[in-house]
C-alpha positions as CSV (number, residue, x, y, z in Angstrom):
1,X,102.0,51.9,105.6
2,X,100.2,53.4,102.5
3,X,102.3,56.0,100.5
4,X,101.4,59.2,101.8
5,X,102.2,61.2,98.9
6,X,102.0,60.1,95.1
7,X,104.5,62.8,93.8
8,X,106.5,65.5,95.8
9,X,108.9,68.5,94.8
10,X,111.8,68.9,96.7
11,X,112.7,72.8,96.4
12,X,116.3,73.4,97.5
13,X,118.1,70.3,97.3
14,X,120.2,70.5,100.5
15,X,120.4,68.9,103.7
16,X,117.6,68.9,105.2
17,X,115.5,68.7,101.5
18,X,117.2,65.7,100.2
19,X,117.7,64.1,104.1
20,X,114.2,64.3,103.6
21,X,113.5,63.1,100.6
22,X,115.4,60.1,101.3
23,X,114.2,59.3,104.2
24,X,110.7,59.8,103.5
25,X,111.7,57.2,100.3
26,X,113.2,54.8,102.5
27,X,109.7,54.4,104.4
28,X,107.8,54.3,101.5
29,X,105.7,58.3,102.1
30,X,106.8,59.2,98.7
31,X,106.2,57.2,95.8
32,X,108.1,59.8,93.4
33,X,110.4,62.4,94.0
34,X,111.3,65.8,91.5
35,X,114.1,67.6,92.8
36,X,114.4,71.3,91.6
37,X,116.7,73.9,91.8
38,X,119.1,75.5,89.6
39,X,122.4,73.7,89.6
40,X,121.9,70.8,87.4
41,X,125.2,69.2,88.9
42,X,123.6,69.3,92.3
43,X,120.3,68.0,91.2
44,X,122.1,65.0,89.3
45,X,124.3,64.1,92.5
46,X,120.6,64.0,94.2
47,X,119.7,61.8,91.7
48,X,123.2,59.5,92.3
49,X,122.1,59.2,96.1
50,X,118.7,58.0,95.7
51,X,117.6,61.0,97.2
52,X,115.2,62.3,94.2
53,X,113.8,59.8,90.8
54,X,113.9,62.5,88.2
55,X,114.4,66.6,88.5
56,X,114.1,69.8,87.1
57,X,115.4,73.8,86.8
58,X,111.8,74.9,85.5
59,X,110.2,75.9,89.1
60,X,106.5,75.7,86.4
61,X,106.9,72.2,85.2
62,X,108.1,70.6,88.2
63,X,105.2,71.4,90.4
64,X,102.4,71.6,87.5
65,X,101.4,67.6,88.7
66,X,102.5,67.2,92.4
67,X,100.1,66.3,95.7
68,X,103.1,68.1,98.2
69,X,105.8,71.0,98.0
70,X,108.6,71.0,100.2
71,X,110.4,74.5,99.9
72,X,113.9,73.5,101.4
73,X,115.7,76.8,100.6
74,X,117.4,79.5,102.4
75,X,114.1,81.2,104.6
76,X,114.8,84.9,102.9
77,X,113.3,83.3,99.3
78,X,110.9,81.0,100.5
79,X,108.2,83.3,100.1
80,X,109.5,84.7,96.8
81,X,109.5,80.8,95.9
82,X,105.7,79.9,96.7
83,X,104.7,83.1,95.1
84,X,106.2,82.1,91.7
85,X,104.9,78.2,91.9
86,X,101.4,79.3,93.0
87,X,99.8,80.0,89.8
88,X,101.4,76.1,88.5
89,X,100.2,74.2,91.8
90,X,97.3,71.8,91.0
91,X,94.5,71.4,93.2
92,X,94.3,69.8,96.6
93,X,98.4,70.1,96.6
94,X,100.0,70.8,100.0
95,X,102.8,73.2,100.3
96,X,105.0,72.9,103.3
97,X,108.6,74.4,104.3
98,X,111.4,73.9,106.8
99,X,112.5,77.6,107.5
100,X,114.0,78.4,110.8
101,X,111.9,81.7,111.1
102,X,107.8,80.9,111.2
103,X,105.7,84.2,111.6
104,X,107.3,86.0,108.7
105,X,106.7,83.1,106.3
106,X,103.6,81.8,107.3
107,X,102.0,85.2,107.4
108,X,103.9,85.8,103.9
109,X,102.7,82.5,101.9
110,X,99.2,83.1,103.9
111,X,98.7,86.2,101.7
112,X,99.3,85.0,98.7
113,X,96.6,82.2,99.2
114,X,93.1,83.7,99.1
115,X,91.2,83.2,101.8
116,X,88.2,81.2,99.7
117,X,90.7,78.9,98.1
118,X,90.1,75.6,99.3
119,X,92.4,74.0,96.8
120,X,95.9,74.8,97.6
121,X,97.3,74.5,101.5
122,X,99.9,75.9,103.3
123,X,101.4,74.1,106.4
124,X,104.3,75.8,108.1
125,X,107.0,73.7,109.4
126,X,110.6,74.0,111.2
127,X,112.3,70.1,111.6
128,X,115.4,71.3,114.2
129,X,118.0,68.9,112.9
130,X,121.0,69.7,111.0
131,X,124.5,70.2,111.1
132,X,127.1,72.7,110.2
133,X,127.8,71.1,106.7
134,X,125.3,71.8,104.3
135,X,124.7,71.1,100.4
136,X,123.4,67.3,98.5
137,X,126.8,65.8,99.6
138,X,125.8,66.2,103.5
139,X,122.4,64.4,103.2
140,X,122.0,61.9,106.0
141,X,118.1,60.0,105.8
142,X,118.9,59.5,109.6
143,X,119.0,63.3,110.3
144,X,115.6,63.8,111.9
145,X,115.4,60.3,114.2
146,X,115.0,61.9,117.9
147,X,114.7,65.3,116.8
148,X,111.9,67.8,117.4
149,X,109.8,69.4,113.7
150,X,107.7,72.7,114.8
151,X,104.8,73.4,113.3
152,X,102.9,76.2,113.1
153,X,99.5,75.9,111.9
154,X,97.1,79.3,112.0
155,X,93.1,79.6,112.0
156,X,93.5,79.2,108.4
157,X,95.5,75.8,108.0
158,X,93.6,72.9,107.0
159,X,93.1,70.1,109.6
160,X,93.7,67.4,107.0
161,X,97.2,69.3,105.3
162,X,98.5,69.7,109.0
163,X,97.8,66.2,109.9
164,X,99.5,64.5,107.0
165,X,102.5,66.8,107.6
166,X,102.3,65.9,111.1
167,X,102.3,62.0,110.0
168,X,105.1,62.8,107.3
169,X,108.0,64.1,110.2
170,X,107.0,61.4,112.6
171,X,107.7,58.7,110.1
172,X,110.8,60.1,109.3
173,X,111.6,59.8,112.9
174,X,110.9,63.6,114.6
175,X,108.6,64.4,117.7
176,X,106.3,66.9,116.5
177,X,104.9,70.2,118.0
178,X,102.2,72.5,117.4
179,X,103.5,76.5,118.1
180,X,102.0,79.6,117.7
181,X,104.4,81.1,115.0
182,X,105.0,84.4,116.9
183,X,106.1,82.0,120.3
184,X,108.5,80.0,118.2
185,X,110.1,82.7,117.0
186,X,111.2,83.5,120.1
187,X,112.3,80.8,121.4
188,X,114.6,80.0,118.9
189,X,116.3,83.2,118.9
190,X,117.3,82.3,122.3
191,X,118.2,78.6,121.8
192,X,119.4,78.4,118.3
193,X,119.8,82.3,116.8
194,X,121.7,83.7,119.9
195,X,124.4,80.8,120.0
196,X,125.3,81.2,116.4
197,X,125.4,84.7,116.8
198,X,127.9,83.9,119.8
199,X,129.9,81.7,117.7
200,X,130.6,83.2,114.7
201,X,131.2,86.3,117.2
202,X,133.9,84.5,118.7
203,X,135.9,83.4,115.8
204,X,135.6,86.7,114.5
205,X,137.1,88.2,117.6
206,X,140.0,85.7,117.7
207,X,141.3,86.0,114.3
208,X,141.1,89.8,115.2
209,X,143.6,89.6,117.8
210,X,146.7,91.4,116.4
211,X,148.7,91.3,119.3
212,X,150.7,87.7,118.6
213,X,152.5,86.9,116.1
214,X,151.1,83.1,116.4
215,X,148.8,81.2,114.5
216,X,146.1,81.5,117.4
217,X,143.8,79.3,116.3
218,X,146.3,76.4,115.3
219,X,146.3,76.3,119.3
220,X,142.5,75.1,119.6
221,X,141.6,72.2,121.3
222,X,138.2,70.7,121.9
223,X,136.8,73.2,124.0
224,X,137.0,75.8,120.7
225,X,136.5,73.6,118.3
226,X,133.0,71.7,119.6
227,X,132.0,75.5,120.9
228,X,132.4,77.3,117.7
229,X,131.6,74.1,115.3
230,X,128.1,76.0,114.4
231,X,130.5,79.0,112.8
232,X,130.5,76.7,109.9
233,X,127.3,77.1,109.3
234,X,125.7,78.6,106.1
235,X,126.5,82.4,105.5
236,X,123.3,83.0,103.8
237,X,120.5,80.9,105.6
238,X,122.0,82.6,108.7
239,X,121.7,86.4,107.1
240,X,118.5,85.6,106.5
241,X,117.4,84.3,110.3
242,X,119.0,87.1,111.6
243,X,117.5,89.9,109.2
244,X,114.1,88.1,109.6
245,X,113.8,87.4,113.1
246,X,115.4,91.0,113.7
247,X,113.8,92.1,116.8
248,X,114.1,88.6,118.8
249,X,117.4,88.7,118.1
250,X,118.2,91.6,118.7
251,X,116.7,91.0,122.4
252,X,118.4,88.1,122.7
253,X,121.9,89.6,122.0
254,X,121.1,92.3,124.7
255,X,120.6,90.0,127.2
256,X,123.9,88.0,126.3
257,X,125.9,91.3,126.4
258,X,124.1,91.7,130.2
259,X,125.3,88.3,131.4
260,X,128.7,89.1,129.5
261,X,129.1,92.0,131.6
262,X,127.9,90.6,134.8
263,X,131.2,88.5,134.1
264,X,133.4,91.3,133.1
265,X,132.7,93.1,136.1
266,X,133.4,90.7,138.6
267,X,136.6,89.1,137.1
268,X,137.7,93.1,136.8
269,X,136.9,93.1,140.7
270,X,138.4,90.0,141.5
271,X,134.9,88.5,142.9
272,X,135.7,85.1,143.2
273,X,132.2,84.4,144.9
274,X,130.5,86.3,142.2
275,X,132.3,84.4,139.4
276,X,132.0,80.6,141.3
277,X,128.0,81.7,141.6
278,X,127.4,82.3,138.0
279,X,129.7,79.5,136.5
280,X,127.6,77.5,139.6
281,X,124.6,78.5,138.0
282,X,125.5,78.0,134.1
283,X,127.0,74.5,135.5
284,X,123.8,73.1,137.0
285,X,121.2,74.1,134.1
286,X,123.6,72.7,131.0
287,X,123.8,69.5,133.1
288,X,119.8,69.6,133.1
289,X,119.7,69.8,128.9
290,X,119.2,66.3,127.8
């Protein structure tokens, strides 16, 4: 197919930026690629793995002559980010992201967009592929084959923006979906926000176990280890969900600590029928997740 974009920014060189950017090079959507970002080392290794063509740590000069902006960065800058590269975006440019949270953003970036400007569009995106390792070094341009993007377009997102963005994440291999931001929001604090809460919960509580004199976690076999492999996950990005999806999460973690004590109880009681009924239960709908 045609190239879908001339020239595209790559904000936050990380996993999912520079998985992108490679793949999207590796079927021809982009014909050029600036990373930017502010650690020149990192921006030189994106260079290395074909990921970007040239780069920059001006955020002015390396958006001043792009058609798309992908903000790749943890969620709690993204709009600080779009603020600042605003007044430098030329016209009919795109501006897209891949933060887990939507409404916060998109309602964020939407404000700083006037509502007569018909030059500069905003499409609000969420690929859900990744891993636990993150930085240049993890890029993989097979992340986002068989994976689901999000999207979240508004009364205010232009037809034209959101279907090129559409086009852009199924080339690289994702289903996509339209959302209402507010709905995807919740969702995910069930299915992604609650289980990393769980897991870095967990670890915590285990290396907080004073009452052996054992390396308890040199004992971990696969059960732990594929459980708890989302604990690796970025400290910051995951302050950032948290803090910014606040109330879902919140929720979320109430109902966990419900279920957690419907467990409690019964093992405290000895209720074997109680406890083969809700591992019954658990059993049958993880065997239903494809």
């Amino acid at each position: 197919m045609a190239c879908l974009f001339d020239k595209v920014a790559i904000i936050g060189l990380g996993l999912i930026g520079g998985s992108l950017a490679k793949a999207a090079k590796g079927e021809n959507l982009f014909k050029k690629v600036v990373g930017i970002g502010r650690n020149e080392k990192n921006l030189k290794k994106g260079i290395d793995l074909g990921a970007i063509d040239s780069y920059t740590t001006h955020l002015a000069e390396g958006v001043s002559d792009v058609d798309l902006v992908v903000v790749a960065t943890p969620p709690g800058v993204i709009i600080e980010i779009i603020k600042k590269a605003v007044p430098y975006i030329p016209d009919g440019c795109i501006i897209t992201d891949v933060g887990s949270i939507k409404e916060k953003i998109v309602k964020g970036v939407e404000r700083l967009i006037p509502n007569d400007d018909d030059n500069i569009y905003f499409v609000g995106g969420h690929p859900i592929a990744g891993t636990e390792n993150s930085g240049i070094e993890a890029i993989n341009p097979c992340l986002f084959i068989g994976h689901k993007c999000v999207l979240t377009p508004t009364s205010r997102t232009n037809r034209s923006a959101f279907e090129r963005i559409k086009t852009m994440w199924e080339k690289v291999g994702c289903k996509v979906i339209s959302m209402d931001m507010a709905e995807h929001d919740h969702i995910f604090a069930v299915v992604s926000h609650l289980p990393h809460v769980v897991a870095f919960s967990l670890i915590n509580a285990i290396i907080n176990i004073k009452d052996s004199k054992e390396d308890i976690l040199s004992y971990s076999a696969g059960g732990l280890k594929d459980f708890t492999r989302i604990a690796a996950s970025h400290p910051t990005m995951w302050k950032d969900i948290f803090l910014m999806n606040k109330e879902n999460v919140l929720n979320s973690i109430t109902h966990f600590q419900s279920s957690l004590e419907e467990i409690k109880r019964a093992i405290a009681e000895e209720d074997s029928e109680k406890l083969v009924s809700e591992f019954q239960k658990s059993r049958e709908v993880r065997r239903a997740i494809k």
